[in-house]
N, CA, C and O atoms as a DFTB+ gen file, in Angstrom:
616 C
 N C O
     1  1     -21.220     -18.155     -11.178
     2  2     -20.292     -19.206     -11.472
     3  2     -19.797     -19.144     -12.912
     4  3     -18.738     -19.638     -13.298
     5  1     -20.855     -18.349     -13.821
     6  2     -20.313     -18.808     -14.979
     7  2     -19.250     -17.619     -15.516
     8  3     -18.512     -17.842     -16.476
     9  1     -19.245     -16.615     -14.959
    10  2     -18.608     -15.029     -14.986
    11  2     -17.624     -15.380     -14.327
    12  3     -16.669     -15.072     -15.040
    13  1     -17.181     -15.912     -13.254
    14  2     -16.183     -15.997     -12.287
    15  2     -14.939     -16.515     -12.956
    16  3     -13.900     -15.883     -13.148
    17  1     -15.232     -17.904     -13.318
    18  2     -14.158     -18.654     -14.141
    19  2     -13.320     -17.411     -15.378
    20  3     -12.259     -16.836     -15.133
    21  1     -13.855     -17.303     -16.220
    22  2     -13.582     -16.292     -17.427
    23  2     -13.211     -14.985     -17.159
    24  3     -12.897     -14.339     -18.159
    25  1     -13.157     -14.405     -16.081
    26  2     -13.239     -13.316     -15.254
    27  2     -12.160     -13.461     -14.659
    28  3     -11.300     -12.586     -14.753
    29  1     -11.978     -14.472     -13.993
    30  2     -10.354     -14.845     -13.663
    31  2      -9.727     -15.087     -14.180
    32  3      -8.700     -14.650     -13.661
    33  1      -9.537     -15.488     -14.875
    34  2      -8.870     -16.073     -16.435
    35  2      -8.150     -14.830     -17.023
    36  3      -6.934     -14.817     -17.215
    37  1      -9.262     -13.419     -17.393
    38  2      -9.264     -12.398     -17.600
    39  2      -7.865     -11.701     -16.900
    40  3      -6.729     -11.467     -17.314
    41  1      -8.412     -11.549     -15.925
    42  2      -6.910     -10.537     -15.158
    43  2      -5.786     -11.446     -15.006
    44  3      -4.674     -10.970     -15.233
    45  1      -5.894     -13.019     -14.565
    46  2      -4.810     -13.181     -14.980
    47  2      -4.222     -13.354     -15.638
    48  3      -3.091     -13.583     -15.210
    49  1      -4.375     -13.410     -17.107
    50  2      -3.300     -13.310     -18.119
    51  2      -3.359     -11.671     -18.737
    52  3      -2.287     -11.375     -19.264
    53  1      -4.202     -10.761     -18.768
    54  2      -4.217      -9.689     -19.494
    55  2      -3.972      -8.621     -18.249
    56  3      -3.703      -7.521     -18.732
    57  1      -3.976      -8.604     -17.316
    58  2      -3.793      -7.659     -16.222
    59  2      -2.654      -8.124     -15.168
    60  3      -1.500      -7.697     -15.213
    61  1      -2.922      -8.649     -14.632
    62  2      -2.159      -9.041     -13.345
    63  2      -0.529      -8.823     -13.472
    64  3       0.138      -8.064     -12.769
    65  1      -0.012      -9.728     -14.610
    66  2       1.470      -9.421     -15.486
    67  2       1.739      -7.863     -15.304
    68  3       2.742      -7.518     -14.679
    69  1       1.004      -7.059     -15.750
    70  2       1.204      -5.796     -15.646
    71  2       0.948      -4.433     -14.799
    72  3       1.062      -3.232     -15.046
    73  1       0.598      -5.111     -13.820
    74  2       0.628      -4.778     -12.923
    75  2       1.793      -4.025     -11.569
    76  3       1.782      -2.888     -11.097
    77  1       2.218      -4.580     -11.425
    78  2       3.992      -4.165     -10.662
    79  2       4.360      -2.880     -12.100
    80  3       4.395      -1.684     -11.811
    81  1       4.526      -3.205     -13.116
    82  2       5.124      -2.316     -14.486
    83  2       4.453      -0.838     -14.257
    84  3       5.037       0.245     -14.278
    85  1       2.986      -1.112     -14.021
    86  2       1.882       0.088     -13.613
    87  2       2.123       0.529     -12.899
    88  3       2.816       1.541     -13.004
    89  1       1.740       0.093     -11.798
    90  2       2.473       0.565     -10.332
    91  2       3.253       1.232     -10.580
    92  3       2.695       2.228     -11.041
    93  1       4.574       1.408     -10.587
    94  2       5.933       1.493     -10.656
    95  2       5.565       2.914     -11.749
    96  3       5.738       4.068     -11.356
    97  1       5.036       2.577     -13.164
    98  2       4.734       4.319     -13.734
    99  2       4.014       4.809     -13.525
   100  3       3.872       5.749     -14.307
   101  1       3.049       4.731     -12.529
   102  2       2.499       6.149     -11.736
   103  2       3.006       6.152     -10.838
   104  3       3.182       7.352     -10.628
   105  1       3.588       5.418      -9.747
   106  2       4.520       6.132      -8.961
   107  2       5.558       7.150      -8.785
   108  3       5.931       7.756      -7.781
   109  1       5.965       7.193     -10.117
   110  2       7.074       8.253     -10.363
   111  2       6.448       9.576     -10.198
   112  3       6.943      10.366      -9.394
   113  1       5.304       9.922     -10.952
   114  2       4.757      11.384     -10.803
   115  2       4.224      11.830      -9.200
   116  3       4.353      12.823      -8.485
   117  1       3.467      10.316      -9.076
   118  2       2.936      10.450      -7.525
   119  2       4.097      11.082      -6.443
   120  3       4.086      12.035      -5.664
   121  1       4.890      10.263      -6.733
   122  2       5.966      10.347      -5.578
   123  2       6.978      11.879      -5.755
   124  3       7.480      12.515      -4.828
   125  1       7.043      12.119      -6.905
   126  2       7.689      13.383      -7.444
   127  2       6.699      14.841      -6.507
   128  3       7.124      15.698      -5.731
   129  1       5.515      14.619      -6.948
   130  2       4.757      15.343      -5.985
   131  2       4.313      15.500      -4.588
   132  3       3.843      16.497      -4.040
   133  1       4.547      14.349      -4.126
   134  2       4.829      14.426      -2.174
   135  2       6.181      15.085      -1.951
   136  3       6.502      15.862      -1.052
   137  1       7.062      14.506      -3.180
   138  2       8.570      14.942      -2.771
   139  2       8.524      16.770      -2.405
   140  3       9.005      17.382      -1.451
   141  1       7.754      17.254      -3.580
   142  2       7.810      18.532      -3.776
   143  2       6.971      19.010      -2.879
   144  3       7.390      19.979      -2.244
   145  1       5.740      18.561      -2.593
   146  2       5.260      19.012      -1.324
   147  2       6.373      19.052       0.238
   148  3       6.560      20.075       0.896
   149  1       6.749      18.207       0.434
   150  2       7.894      17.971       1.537
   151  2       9.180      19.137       1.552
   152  3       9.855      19.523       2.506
   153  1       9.241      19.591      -0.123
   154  2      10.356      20.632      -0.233
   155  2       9.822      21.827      -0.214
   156  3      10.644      22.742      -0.264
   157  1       8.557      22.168      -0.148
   158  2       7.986      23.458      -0.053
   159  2       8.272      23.719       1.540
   160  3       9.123      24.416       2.093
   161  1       7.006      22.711       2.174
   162  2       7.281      22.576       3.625
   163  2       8.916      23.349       4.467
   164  3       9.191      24.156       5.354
   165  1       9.523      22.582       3.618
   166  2      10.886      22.554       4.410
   167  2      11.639      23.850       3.700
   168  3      12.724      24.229       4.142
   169  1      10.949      24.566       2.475
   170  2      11.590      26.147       2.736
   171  2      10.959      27.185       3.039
   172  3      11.479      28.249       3.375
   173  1       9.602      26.923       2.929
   174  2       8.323      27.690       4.351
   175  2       9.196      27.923       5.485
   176  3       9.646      29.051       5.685
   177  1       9.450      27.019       6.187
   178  2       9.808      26.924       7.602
   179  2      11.270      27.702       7.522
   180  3      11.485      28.670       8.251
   181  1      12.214      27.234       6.627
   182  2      13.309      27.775       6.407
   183  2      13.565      29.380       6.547
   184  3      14.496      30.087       6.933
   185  1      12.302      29.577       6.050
   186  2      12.106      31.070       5.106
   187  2      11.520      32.172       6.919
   188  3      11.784      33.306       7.319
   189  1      10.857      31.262       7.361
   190  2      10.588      31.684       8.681
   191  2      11.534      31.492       9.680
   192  3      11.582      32.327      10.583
   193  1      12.193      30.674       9.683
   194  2      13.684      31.231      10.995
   195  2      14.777      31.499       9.903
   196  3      15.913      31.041      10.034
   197  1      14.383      32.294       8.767
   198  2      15.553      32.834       8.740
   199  2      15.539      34.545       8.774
   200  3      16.581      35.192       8.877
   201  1      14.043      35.234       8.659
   202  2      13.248      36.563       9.252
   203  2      13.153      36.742      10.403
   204  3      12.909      37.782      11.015
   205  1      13.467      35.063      10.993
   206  2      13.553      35.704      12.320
   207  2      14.817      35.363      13.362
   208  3      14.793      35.542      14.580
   209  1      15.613      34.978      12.797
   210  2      16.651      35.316      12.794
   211  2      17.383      36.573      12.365
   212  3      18.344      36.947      13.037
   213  1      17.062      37.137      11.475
   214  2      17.250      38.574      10.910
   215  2      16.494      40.125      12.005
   216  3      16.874      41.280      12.199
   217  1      15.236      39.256      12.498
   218  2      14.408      40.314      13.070
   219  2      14.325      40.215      14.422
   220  3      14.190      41.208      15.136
   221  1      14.409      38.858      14.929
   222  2      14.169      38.788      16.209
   223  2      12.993      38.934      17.010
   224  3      12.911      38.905      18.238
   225  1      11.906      39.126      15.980
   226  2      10.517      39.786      16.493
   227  2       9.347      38.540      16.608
   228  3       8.823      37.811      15.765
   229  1       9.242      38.645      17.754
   230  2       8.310      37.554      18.067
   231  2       6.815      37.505      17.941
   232  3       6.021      36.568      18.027
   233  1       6.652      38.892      17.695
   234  2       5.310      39.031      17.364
   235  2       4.913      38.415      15.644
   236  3       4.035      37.631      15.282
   237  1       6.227      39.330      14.659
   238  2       6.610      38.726      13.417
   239  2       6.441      37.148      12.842
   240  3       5.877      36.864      11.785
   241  1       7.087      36.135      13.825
   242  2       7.253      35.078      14.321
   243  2       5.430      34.715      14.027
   244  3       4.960      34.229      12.998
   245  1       4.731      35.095      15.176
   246  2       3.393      34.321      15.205
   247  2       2.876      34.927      13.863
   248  3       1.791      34.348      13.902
   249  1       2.822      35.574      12.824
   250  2       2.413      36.297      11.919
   251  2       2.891      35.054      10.915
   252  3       1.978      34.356      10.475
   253  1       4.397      34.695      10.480
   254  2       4.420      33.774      10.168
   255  2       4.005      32.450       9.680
   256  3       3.653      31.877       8.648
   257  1       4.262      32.207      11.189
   258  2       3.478      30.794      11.531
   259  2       2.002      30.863      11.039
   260  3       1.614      29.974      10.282
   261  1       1.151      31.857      11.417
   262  2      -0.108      32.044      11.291
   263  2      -0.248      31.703       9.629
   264  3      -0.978      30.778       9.273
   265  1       0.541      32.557       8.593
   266  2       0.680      32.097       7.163
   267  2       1.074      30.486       7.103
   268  3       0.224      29.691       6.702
   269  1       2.434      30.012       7.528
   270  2       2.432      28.684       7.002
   271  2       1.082      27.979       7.315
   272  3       0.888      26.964       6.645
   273  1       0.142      28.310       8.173
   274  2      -1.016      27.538       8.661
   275  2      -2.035      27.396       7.165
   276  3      -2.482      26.329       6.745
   277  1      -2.224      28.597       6.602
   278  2      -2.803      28.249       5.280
   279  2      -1.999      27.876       4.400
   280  3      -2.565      27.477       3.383
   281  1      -0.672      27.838       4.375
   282  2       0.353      26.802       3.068
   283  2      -0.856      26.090       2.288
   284  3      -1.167      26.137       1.098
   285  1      -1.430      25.414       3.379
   286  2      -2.238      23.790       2.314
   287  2      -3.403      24.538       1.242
   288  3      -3.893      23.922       0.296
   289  1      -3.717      25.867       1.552
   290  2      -4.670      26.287       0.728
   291  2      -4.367      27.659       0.164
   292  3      -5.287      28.349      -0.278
   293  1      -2.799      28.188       0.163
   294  2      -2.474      28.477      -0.330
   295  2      -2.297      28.410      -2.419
   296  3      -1.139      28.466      -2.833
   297  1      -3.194      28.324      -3.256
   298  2      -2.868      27.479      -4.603
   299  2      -1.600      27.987      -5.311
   300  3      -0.846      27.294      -5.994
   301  1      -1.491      29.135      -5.081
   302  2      -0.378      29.968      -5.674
   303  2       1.026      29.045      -5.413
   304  3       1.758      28.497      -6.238
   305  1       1.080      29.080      -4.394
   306  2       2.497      28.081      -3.780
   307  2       2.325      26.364      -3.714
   308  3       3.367      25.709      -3.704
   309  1       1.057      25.673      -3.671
   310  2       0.601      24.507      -3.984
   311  2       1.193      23.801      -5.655
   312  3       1.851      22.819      -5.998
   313  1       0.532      24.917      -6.329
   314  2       0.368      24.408      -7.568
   315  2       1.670      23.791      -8.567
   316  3       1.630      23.338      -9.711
   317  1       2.846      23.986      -7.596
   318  2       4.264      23.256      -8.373
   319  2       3.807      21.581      -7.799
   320  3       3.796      20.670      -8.627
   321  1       3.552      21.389      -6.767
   322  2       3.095      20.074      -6.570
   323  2       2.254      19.578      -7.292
   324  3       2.434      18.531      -7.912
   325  1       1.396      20.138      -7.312
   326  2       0.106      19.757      -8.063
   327  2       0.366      19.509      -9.783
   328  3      -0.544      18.909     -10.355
   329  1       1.703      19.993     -10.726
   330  2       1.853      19.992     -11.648
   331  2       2.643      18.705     -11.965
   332  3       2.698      18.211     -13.091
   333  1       3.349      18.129     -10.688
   334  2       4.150      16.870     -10.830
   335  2       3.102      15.620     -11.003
   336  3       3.178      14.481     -11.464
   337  1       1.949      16.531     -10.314
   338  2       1.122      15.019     -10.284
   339  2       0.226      14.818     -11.506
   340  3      -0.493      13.836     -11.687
   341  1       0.392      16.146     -12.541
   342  2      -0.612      16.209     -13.647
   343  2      -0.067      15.022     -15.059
   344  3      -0.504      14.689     -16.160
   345  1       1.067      14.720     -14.229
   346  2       2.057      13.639     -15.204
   347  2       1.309      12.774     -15.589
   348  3       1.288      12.220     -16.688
   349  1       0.489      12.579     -14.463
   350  2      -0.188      10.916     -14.521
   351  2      -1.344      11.162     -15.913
   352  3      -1.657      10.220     -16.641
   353  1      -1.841      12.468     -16.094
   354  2      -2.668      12.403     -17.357
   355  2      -2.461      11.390     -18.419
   356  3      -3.132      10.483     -18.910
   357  1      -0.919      12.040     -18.638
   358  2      -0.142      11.373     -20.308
   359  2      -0.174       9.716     -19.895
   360  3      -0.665       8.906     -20.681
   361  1       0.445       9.256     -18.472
   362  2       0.298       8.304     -18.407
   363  2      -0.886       7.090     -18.311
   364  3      -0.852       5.864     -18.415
   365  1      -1.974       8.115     -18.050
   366  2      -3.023       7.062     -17.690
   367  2      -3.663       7.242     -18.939
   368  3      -4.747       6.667     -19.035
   369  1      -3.376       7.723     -19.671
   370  2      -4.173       7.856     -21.161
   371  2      -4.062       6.764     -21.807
   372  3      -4.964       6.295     -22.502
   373  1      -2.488       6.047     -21.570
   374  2      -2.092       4.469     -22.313
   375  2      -2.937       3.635     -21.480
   376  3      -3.812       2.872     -21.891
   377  1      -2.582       3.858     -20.194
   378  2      -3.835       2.979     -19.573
   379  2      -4.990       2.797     -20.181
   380  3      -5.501       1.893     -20.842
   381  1      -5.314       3.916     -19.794
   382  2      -7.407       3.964     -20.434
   383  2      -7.071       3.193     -21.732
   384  3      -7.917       2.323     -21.935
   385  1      -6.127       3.237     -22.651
   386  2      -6.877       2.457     -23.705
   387  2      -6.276       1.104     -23.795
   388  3      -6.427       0.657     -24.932
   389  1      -5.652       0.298     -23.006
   390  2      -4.747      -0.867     -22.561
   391  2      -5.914      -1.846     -21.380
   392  3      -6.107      -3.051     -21.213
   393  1      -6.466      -0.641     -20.775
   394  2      -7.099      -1.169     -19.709
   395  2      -8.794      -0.680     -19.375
   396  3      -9.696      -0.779     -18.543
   397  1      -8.507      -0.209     -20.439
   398  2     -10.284       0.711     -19.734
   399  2     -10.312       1.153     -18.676
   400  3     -11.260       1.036     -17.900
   401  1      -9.267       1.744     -18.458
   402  2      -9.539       2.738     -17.405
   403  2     -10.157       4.148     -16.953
   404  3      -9.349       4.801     -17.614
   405  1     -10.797       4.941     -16.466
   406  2     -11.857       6.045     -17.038
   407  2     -11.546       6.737     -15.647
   408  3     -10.975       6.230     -14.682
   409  1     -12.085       8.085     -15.784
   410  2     -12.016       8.899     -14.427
   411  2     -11.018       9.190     -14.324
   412  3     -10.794       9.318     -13.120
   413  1      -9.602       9.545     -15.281
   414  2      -8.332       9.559     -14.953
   415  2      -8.579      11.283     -14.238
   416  3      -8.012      11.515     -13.171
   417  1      -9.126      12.001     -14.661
   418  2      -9.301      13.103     -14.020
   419  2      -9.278      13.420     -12.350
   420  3      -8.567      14.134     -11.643
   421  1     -10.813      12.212     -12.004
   422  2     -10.302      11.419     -10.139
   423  2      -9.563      11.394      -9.886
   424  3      -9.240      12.066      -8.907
   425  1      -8.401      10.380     -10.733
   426  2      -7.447       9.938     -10.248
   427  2      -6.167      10.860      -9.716
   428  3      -5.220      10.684      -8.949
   429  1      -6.628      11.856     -10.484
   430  2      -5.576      13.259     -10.716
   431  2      -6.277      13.875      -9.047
   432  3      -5.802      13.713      -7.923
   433  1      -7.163      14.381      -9.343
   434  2      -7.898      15.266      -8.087
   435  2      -7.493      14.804      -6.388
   436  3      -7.072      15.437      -5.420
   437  1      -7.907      13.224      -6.658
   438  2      -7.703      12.963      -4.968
   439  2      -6.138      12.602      -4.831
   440  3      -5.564      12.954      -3.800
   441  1      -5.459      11.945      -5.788
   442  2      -3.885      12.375      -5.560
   443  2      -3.696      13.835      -5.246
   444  3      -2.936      13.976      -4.288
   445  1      -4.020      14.650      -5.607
   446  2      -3.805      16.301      -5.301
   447  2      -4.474      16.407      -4.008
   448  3      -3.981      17.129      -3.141
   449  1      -5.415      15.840      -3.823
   450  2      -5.962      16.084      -2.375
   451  2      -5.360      15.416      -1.262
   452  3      -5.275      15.829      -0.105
   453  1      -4.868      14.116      -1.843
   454  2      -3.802      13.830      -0.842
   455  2      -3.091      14.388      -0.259
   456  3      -2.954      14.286       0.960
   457  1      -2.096      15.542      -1.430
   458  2      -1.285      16.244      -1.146
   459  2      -1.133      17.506      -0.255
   460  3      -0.110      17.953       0.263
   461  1      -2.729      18.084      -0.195
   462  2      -2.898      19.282       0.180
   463  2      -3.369      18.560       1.783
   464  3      -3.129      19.212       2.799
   465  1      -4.016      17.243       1.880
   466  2      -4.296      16.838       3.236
   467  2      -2.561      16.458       4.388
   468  3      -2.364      16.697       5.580
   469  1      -1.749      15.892       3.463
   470  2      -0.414      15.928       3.806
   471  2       0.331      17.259       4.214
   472  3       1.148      17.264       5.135
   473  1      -0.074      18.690       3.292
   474  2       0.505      19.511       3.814
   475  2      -0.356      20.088       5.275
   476  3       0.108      20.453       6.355
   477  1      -1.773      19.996       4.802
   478  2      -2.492      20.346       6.429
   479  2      -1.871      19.515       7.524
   480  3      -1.252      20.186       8.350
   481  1      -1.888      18.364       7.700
   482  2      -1.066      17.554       8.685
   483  2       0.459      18.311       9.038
   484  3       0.859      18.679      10.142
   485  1       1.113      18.402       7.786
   486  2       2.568      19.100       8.293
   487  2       2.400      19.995       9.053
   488  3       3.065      20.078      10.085
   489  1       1.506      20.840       8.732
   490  2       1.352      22.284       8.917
   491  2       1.147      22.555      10.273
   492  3       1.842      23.313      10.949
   493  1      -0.034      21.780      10.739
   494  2      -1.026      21.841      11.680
   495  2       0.316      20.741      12.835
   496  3       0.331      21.301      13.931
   497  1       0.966      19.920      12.847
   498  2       1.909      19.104      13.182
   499  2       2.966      20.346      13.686
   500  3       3.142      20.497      14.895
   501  1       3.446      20.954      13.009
   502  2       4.109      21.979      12.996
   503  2       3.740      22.976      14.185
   504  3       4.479      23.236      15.135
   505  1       3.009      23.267      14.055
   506  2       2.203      24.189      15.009
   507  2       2.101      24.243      16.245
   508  3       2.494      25.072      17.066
   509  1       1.182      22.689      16.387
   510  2       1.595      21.797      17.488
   511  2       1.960      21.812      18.262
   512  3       1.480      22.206      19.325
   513  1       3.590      21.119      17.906
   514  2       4.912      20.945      18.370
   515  2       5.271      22.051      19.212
   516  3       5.376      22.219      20.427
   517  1       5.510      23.121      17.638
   518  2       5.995      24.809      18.228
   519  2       5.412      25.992      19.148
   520  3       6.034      26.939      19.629
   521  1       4.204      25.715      19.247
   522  2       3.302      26.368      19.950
   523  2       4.232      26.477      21.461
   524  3       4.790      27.559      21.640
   525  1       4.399      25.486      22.453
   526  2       4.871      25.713      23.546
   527  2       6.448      26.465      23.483
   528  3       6.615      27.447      24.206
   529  1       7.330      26.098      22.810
   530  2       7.946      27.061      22.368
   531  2       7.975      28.544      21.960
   532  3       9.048      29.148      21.936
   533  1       7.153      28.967      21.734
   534  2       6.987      30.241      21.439
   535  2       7.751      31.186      22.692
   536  3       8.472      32.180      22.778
   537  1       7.187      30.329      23.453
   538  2       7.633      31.708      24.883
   539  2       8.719      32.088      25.134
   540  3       9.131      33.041      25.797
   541  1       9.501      30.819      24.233
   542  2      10.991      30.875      24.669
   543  2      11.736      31.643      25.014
   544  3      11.088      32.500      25.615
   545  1      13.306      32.023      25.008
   546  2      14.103      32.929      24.954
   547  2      14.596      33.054      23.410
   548  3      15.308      32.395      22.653
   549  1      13.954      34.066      23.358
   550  2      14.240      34.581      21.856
   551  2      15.701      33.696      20.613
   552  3      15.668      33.354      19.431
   553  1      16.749      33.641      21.648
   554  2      17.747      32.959      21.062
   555  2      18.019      31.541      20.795
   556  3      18.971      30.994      20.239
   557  1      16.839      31.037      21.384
   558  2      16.607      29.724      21.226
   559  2      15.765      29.175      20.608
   560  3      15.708      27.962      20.411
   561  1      14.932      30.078      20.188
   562  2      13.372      30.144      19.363
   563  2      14.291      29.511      17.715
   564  3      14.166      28.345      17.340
   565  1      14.942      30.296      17.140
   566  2      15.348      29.250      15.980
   567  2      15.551      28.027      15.725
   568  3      14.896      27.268      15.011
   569  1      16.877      27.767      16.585
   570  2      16.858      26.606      16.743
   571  2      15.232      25.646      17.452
   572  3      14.566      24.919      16.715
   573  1      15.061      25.758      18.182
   574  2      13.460      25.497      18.371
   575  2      12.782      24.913      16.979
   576  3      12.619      23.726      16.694
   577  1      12.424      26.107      16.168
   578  2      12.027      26.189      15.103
   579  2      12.393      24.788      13.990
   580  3      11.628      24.104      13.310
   581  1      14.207      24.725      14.198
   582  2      14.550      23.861      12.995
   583  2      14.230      22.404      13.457
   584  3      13.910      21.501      12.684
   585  1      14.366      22.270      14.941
   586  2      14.017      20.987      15.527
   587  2      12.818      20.185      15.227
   588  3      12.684      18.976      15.039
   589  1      11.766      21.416      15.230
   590  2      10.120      20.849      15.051
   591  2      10.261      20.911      13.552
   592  3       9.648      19.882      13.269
   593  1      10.423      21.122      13.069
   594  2      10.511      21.088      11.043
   595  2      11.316      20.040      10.783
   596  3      10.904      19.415       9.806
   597  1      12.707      19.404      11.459
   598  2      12.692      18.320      11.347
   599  2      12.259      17.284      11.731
   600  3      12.523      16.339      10.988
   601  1      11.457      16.965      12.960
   602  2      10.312      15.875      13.496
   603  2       9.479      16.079      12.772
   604  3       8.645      15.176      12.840
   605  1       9.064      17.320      11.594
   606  2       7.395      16.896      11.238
   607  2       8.277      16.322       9.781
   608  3       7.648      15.566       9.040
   609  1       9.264      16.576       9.520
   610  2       9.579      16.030       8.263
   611  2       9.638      15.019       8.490
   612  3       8.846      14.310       7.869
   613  1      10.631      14.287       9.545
   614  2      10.554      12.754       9.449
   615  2       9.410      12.378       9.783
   616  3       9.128      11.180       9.778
């Protein structure tokens, strides 16, 4: 009882106000980095009906696909995402000393893990979808292709 009062008191005048303001500046890096995850995705896939469109080879095709399947643990091709989200360092540094905030490092890691669990979902979503397709008639397999890359995008 006697912590509670003063404790509330606490966030609401020194925290709460600033809150929405917070929000709002880590969102920018956060969101910059799903964005860029979403644009990798979508020239992966690109990059694959457009070899096979060029090649026509369906065996090629599952070879592909088989690669976008590791995209998410791919780091080489990850790591432009992962650099949008390193924003939040500079930003949470004003934090930590505004707010005592600590672990900004966490905060960095499982946002990144978010990201790489978002691209497994695409990926694996992707797959999915396209899998029964495969058998198709070769000339329809692209288009195929762009259909399921746009359902896993939206």
């Amino acid at each position: 009882g006697t912590v509670s009062e003063p404790a509330q008191k606490c966030c609401t005048e020194h925290i709460q106000p600033f809150l929405a303001s917070i929000l709002e500046e880590l969102m920018g890096p956060v969101s910059s980095g799903f964005t860029e995850v979403r644009a990798l995705f979508d020239k992966e896939v690109n990059e694959i009906i457009q070899d096979f469109q060029k090649t026509n080879d369906i065996t090629k095709l599952k070879e592909n696909v088989d690669q976008l399947m590791n995209l998410p643990f791919n780091s080489v091709k990850m790591e432009p995402c992962y650099l949008k989200v390193n924003l939040l360092q500079e930003l949470l540094q004003d934090l930590k000393s505004r707010f005592k905030i600590y672990h900004i490092d966490f905060v960095i890691q499982r946002t990144q893990n978010f990201m790489q669990e978002l691209m497994e979902n695409a990926v694996y979503t992707f797959e999915q979808l396209f899998s029964p397709s495969r058998q198709a008639d070769s000339a329809k397999v692209a288009t195929s292709i762009e259909k399921v890359k746009l359902r896993v995008l939206k």
